[in-house]
Structures are given as structure tokens and as C-alpha cells.
C-alpha positions in Angstrom: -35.4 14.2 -5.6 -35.8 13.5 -9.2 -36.7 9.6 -9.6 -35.6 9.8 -13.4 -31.9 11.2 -12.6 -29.9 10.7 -9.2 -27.7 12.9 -8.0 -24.6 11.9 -5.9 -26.6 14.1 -2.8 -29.2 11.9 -3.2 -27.9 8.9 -2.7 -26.2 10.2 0.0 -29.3 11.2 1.6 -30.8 7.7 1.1 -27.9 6.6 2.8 -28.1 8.9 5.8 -31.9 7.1 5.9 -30.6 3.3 5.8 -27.5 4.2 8.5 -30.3 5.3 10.8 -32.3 2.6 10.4 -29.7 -0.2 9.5 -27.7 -2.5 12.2 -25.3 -3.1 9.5 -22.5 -1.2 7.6 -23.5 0.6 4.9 -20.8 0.9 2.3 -20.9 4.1 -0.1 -18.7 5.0 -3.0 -18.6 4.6 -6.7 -17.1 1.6 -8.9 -14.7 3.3 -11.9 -12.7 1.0 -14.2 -14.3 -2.5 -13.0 -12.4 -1.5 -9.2 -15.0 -0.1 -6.2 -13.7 2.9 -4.6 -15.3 3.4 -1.1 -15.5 7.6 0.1 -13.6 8.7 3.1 -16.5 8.3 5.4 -17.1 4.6 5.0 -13.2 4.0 5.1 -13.5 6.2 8.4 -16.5 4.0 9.9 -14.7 0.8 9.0 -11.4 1.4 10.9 -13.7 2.9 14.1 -16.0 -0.6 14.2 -13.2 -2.8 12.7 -9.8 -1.2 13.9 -8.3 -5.0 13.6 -9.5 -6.3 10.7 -7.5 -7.5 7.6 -9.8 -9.6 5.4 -12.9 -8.1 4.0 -15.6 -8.9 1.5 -18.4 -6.6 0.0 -22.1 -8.1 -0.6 -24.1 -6.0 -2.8 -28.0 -5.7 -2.2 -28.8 -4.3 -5.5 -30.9 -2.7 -6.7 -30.9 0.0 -4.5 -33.9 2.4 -4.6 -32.7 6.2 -2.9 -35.8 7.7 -4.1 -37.7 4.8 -1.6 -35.2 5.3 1.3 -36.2 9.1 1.3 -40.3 8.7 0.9 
């Protein structure tokens, strides 16, 4: 992992880390245009531990460190 430029597999990675060690939902995807666009996966793991759920916010915990995550 190259600490100066991220890939996208990196971050994934890092997030493979925190889902193992998290109790909470970890949220991946990308913001384009001002609008965050969450990947299939998280929109997958949403529906399967919130099937009923119509109201939603998103808390960022920035920064977030992948190279730290993966150590």
C-alpha cells in the first residue's frame, strides 16, 4: 500500500479491516458532484440489517487513515 497515493483496492481493504472489527456499519462509496454515491455492497448490507427503514442519515468520521487500518 502506497501511503502517498490510495488506490480504490486499498481502501477497500481497510474497509474489509474495520467491518471485522467494527459493531457498526461501515458505509463505502465515493462523493461526485457534491452528492455521495454508496457501492452495491453497502446498499446490499443496508437492506439485509435495515429491510424496514425509510429515514437515514450519514456521520462521517474523517479523516480516515486505510494505510492504519491495514498495519
Amino acid at each position: 500500500m502506497n501511503k502517498d497515493h490510495l488506490s480504490a483496492e486499498d481502501v477497500t481493504r481497510a474497509g474489509e479491516v474495520l467491518r471485522k472489527t467494527s459493531t457498526g456499519l461501515l458505509l463505502t462509496g465515493r462523493i461526485l458532484n457534491g452528492k455521495l454515491e454508496l457501492d452495491k455492497e453497502t446498499l446490499k448490507e443496508i437492506e439485509k440489517r435495515f429491510p424496514d427503514a425509510d429515514r437515514a442519515f450519514v456521520a462521517l468520521n474523517s479523516p480516515f487513515d486505510p494505510v492504519s487500518q491495514c498495519a
